[in-house]
C-alpha positions as CSV (number, residue, x, y, z in Angstrom):
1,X,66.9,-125.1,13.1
2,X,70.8,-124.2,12.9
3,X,71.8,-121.9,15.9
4,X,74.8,-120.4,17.3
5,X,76.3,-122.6,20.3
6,X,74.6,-121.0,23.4
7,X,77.5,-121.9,25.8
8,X,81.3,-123.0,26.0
9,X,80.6,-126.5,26.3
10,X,78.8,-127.2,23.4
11,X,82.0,-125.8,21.3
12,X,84.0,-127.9,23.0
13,X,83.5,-131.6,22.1
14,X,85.9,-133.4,21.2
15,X,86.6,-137.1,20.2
16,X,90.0,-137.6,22.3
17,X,88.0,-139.6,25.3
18,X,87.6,-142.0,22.6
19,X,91.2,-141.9,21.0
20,X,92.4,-142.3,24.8
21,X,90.7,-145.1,24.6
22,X,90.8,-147.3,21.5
23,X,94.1,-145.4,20.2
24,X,96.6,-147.8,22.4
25,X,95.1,-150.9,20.6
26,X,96.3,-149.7,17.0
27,X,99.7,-151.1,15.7
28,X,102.2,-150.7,13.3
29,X,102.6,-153.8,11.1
30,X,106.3,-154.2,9.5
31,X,106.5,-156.9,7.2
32,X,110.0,-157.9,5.7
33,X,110.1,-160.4,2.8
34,X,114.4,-162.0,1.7
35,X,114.2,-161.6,-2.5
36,X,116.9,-163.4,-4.2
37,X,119.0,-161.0,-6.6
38,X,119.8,-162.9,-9.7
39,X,123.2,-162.4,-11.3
40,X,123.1,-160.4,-14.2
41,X,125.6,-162.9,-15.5
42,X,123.6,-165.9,-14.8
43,X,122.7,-168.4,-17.9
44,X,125.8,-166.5,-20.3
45,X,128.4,-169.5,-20.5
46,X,131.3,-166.3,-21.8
47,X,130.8,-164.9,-18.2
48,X,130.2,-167.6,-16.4
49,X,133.5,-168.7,-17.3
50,X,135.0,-165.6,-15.1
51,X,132.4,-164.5,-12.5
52,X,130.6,-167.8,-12.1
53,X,127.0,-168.4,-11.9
54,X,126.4,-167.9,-7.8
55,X,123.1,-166.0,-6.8
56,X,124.0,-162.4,-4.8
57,X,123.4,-162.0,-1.2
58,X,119.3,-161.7,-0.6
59,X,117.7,-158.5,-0.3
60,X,115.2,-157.2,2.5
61,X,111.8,-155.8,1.1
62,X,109.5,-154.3,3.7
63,X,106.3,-153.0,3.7
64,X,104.3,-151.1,6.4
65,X,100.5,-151.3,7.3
66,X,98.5,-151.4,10.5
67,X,96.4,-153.7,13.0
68,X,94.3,-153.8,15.6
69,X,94.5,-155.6,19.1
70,X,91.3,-157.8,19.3
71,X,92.2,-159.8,22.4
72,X,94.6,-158.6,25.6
73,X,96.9,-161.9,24.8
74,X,98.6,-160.2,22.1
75,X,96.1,-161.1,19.2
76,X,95.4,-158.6,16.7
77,X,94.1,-158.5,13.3
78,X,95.1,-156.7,10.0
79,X,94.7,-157.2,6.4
80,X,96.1,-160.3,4.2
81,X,98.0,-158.2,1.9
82,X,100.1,-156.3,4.6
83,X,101.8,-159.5,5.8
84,X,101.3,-161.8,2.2
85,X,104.8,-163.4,1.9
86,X,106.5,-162.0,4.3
87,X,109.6,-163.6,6.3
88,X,109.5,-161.6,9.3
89,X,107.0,-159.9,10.9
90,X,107.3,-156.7,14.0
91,X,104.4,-154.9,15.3
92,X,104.8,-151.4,17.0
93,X,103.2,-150.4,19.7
94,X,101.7,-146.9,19.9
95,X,103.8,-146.1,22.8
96,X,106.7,-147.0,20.7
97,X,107.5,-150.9,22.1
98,X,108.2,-153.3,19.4
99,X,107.5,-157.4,19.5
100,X,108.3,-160.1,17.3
101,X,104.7,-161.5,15.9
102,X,103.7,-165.0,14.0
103,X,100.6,-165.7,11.8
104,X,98.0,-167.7,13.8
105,X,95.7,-167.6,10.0
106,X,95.5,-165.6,6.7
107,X,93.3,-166.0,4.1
108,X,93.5,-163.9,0.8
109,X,90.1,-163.7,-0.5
110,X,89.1,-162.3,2.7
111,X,91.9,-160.0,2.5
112,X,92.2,-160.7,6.4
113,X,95.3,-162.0,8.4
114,X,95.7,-162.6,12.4
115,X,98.5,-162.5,14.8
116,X,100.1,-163.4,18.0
117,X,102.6,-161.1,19.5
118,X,105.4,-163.0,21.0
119,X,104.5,-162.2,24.9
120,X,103.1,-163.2,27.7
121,X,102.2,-159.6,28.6
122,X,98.7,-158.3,28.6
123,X,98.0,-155.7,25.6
124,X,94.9,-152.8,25.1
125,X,92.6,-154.1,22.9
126,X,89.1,-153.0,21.5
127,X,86.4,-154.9,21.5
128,X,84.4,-156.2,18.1
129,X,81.2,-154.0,17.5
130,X,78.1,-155.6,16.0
131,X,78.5,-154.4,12.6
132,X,75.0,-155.1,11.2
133,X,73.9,-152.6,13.7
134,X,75.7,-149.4,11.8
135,X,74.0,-147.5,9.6
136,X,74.5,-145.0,6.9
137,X,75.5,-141.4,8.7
138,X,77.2,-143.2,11.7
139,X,79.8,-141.1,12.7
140,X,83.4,-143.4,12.6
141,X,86.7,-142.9,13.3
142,X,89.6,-144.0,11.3
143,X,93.3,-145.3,13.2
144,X,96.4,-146.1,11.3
145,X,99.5,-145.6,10.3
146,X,99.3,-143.3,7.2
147,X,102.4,-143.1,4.1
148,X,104.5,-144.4,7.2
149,X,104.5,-141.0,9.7
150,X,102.9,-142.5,12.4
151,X,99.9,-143.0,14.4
152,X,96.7,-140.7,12.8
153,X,93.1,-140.3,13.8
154,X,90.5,-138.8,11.3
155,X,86.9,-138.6,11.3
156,X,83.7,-139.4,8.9
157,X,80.5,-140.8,8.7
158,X,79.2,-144.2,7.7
159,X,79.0,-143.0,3.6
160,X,77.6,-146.6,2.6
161,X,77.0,-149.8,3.5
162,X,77.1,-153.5,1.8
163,X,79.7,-151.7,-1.2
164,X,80.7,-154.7,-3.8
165,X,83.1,-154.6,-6.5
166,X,85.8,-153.0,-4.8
167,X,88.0,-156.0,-5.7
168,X,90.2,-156.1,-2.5
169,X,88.5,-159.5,-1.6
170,X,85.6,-162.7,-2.4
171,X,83.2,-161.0,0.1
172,X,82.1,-158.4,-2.0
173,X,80.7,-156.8,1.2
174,X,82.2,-153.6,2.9
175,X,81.3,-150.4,4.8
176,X,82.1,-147.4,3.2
177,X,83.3,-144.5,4.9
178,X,84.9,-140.8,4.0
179,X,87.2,-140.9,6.9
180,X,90.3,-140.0,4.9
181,X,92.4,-143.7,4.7
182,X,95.6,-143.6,2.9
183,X,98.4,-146.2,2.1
184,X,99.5,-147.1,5.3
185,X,96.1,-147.4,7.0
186,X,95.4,-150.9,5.8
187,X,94.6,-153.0,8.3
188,X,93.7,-150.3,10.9
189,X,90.9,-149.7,13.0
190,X,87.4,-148.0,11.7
191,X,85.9,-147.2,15.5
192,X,81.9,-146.4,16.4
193,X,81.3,-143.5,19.1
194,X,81.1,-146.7,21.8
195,X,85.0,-147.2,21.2
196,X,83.7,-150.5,19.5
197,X,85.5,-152.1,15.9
198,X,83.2,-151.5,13.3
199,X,85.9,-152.6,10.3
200,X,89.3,-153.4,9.5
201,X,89.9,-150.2,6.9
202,X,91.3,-152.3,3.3
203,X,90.9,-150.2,0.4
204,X,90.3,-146.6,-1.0
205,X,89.2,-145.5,-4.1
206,X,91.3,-143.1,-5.7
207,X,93.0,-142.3,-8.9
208,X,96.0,-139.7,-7.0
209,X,97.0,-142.5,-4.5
210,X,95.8,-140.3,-1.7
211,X,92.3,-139.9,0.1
212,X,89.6,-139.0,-2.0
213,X,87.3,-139.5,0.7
214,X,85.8,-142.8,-0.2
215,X,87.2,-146.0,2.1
216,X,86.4,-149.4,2.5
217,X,86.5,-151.4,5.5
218,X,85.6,-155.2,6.4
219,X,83.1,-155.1,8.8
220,X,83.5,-156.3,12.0
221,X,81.2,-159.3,11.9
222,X,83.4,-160.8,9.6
223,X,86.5,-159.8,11.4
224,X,84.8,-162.2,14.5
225,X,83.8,-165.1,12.5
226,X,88.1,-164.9,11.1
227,X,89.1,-164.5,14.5
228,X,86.8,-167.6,16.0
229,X,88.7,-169.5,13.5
230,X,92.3,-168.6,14.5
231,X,91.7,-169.2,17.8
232,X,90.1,-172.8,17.2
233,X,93.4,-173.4,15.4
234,X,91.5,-173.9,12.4
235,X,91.1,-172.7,8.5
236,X,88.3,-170.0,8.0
237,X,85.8,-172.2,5.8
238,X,83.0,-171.1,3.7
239,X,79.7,-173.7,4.3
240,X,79.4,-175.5,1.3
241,X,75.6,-175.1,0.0
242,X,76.1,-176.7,-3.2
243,X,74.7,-173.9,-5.4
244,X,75.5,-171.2,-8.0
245,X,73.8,-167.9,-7.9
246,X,73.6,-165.3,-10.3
247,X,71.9,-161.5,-10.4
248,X,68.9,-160.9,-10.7
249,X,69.0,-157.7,-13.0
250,X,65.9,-155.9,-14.2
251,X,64.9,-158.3,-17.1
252,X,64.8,-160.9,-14.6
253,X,62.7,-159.4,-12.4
254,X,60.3,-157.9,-14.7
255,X,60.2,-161.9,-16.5
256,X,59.3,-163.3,-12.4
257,X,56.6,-160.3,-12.0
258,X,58.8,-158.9,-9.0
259,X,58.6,-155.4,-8.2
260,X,62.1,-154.9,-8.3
261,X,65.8,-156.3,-8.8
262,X,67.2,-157.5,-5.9
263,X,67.9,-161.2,-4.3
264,X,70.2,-164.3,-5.5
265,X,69.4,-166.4,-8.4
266,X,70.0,-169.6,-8.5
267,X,71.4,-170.9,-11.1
268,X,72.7,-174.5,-10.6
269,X,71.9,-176.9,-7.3
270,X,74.3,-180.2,-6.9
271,X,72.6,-183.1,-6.2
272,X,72.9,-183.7,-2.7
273,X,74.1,-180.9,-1.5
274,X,72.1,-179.1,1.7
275,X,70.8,-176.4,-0.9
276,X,68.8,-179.7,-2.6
277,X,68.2,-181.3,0.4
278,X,66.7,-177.8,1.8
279,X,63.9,-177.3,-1.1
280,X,66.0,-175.0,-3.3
281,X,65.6,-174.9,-6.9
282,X,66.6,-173.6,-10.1
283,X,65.1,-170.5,-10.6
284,X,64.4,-169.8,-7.1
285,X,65.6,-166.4,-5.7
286,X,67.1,-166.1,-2.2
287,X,65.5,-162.9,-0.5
288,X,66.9,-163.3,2.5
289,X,69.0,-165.6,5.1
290,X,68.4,-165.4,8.8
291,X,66.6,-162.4,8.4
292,X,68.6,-160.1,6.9
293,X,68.0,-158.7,3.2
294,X,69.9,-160.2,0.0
295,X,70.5,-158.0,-2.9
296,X,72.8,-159.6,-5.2
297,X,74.8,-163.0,-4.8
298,X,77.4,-161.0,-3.0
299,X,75.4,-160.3,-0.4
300,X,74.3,-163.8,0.2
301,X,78.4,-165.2,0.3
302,X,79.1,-162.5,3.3
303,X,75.8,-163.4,5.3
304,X,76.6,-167.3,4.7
305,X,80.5,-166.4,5.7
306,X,79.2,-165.1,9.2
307,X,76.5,-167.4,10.0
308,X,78.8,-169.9,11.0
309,X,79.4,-173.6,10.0
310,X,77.5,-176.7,12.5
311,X,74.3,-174.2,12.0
312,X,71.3,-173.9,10.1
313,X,70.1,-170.7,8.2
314,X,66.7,-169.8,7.5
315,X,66.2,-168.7,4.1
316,X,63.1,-167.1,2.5
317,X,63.2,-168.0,-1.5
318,X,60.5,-166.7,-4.4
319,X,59.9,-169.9,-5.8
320,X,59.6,-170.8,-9.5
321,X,55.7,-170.4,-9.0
322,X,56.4,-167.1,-7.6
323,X,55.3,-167.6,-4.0
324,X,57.2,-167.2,-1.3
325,X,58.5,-169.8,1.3
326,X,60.5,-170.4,3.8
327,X,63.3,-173.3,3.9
328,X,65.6,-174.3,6.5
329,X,69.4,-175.5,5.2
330,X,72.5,-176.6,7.2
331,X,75.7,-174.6,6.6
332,X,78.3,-177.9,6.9
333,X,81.9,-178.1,5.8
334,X,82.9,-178.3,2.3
335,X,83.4,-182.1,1.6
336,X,85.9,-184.0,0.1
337,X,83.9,-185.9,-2.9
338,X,85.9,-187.3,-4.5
339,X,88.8,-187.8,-2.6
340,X,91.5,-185.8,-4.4
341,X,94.4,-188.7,-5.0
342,X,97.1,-186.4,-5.2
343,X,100.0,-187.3,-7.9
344,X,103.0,-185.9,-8.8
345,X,103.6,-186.6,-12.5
346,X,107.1,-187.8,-13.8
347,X,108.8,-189.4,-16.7
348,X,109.4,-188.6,-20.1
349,X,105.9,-186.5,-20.1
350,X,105.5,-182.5,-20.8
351,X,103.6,-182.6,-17.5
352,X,106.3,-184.2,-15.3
353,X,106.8,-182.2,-12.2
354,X,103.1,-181.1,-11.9
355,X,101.0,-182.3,-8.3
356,X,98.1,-182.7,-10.0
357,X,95.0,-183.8,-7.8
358,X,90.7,-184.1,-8.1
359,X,89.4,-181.2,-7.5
360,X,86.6,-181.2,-4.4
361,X,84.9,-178.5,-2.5
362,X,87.2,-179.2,0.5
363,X,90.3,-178.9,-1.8
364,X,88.6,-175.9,-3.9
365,X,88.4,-174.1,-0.7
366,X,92.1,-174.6,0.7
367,X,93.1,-173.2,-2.9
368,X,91.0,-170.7,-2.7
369,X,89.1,-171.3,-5.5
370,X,85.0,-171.4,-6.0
371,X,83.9,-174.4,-4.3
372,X,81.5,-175.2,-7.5
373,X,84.6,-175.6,-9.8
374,X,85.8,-179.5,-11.0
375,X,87.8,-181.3,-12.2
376,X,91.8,-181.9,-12.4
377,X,93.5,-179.2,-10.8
378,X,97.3,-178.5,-10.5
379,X,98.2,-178.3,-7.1
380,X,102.0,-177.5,-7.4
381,X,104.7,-177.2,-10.3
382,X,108.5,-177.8,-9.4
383,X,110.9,-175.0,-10.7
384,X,112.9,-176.0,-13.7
385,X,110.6,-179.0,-14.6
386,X,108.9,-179.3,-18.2
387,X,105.5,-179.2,-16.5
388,X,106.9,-175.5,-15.5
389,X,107.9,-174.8,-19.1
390,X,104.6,-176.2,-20.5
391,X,103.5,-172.8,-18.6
392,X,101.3,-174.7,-15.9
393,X,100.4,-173.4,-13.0
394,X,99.4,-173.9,-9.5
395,X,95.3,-173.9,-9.5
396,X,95.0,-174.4,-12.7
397,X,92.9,-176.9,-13.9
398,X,93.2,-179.1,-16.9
399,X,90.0,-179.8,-18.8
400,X,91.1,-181.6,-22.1
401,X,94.2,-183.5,-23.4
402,X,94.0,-183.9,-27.1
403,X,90.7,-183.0,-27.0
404,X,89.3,-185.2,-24.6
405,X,88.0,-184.8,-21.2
406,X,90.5,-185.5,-18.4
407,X,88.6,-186.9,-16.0
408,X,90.7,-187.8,-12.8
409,X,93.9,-187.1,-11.4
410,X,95.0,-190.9,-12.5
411,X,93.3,-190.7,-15.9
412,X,96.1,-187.7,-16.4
413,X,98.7,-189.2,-15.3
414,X,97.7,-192.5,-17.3
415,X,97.4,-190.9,-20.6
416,X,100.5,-188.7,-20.0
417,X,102.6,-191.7,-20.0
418,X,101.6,-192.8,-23.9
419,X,104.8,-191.7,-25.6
420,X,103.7,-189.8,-27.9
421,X,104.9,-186.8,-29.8
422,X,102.2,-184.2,-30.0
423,X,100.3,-182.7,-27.1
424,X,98.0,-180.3,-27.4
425,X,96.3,-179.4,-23.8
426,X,93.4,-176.9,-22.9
427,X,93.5,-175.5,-18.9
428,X,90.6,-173.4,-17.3
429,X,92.9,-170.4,-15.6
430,X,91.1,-168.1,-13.7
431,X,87.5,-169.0,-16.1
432,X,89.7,-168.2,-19.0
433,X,90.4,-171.1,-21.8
434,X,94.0,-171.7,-22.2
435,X,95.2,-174.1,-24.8
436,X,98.5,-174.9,-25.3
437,X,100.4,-177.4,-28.3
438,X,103.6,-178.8,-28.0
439,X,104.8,-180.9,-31.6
């Protein structure tokens, strides 16, 4: 029952132990990027002729987020957009210090990015809570650097948990929260009442720009499996299974007599692969891996994400015949079948200047790509080059010439080299068809 607070103490709590404490860890993140500025002159032989055709000076673009301290070395983590192309990087210290900072590893579809101050000097850091232990109504607080005025704190509750769709990343897996986070907070810390990191605070959902009170963060448990990678020196790999899932949506379920929707479909199992070798079929849905729940396919990619590669996940599937088992699979590195025999195209060709290589799990995964994806992908385009003015581009992947399957990287470059007149090519961009005809 709601009652009126019976002595002086119980008005006045307050969360500043816990800002004492986890606030010094929070950084400023300044990225600075050089953009050439093109001469507005440039490819107009009359004014060439008298202001010539020389690029101006490059300009500085900057961008401001925030990060987190993660280790007392100087290692913090913030989010892959903050820093993406950046030239220089400084980080700010929240009792105004500033240090020069490198990136150890970043990784766009994880939206997540790590780096090493330049010092020897030891540096407040938080430590990394277990994030499958939050639940819904946790109370949180969120740290950044808001529209750029310096350090803020504000509170909320855990609103939601396992949010997908929210398009900042592959994961598909984040904590929701209605701690107000505003441009400027990406990247900063989301904190539990043990002064623990819950999530790296990424995205908000709002139409003004400003808080509307729903906030996504990465949660933490994926923050430590990113940051065990950057300190091996590594790339952050995904296991490769060897399998394609899909929904399961309410037709399905009511077609496989289950109660209701949730789990992984699959859809597709290479042969091979660990999911084969582990007793997965078509058809089968994934429940659950290592114990925890899976509701949808997202679900599945974060839990296989964190498990960890060298290990093997316990996965309990409803089988074709509807009964349920339990299988054991290893979680290995993505392979390199077939080896990709990268070639750079030249000659009189419309594809001369492309890299163009075979497409493997290994080198799906370095281009961020699906690791289920084949075939002959583009792996660079040199500027100015007719391969560039064919409109290829990197990751792209061609699927036809003339109308027949290209089926190696040396098959393309063979049948490039024909000498003939009319090309008409067809490219899988993005799972979108693209055909282009050059007469």
């Amino acid at each position: 029952m709601t009652r009126v607070p019976a002595e002086a103490s119980e008005i006045k709590l307050s969360f500043a132990p816990l800002v004492r404490s986890t606030a010094p860890a929070v950084v400023n993140v300044y990225a600075a990027r050089r953009v050439q500025q093109r001469s507005p002159f440039a490819g107009d032989p009359f004014f060439e002729q008298f202001f010539g055709s020389a690029q101006r000076k490059p300009r500085m673009e900057s961008s401001l987020g925030s990060g987190v301290m993660v280790d007392p070395a100087g290692l913090l983590v913030t989010n892959n957009h903050v820093i993406e192309g950046a030239d220089e990087i400084r980080v700010a210290l929240a009792d105004g210090r500033e240090f020069d900072a490198r990136v150890l590893l970043k990784d766009a579809r994880a939206d997540l990015a790590v780096l090493k101050i330049a010092s020897s000097e030891a540096f407040p850091a938080v430590a990394l809570a277990d994030s499958d232990r939050t639940e819904i109504g946790d109370l949180v607080l969120a740290i950044g650097n808001p529209f750029g005025i310096g350090q803020t704190v504000t509170n909320g509750i855990v609103s939601a948990l396992a949010r997908t769709h929210v398009g900042t990343n592959d994961v598909g897996y984040f904590i929701q929260t209605d701690a107000a986070i505003n441009p400027g907070n990406s990247g900063g810390a989301l904190v539990d009442m043990r002064g623990e990191l819950v999530g790296v605070n990424t995205a908000i959902f709002s139409r003004s720009g400003g808080s509307n009170g729903i906030g996504f963060a990465i949660p933490s448990n994926m923050v430590r499996a990113f940051v065990a990678a950057a300190r091996s020196g590594g790339r952050f790999e995904r296991p490769y299974i060897g399998a394609s899932f899909v929904p399961v949506t309410q037709d399905i379920a009511d077609a496989l007599g289950m109660t209701r929707p949730l789990g992984a479909l699959v859809q597709g199992v290479a042969d091979g692969a660990p999911a084969e070798e582990a007793g997965l079929r078509e058809g089968d849905v994934v429940l659950a891996l290592n114990g925890f729940p899976i509701e949808n396919p997202d679900s599945l990619g974060y839990r296989l994400a964190t498990a960890g590669l060298g290990t093997s996940a316990k996965l309990q599937v409803r089988s074709t015949r509807g009964d349920e088992e339990d299988l054991t699979m290893d979680l290995v590195p993505p392979p390199e079948e077939p080896a990709r025999d990268e070639r750079l195209l030249d000659g009189n060709t419309p594809f001369a200047g492309a890299t163009v290589a075979n497409l493997s799990p290994r080198l799906a995964d370095e281009l961020e790509l699906p690791q289920s994806r084949r075939g002959v992908v583009v792996a660079a385009v040199k500027p100015g080059t007719p391969a560039m003015r064919l409109g290829l581009q990197p990751k792209d992947i061609v699927v036809t010439l003339n109308g027949d399957p290209v089926d190696s990287s040396a098959d393309l470059e063979r049948r490039s080299e024909d000498g003939r007149r009319g090309w008409k090519v067809e490219v899988d961009r993005g799972g979108q068809r693209l055909v282009q005809t050059i007469r």
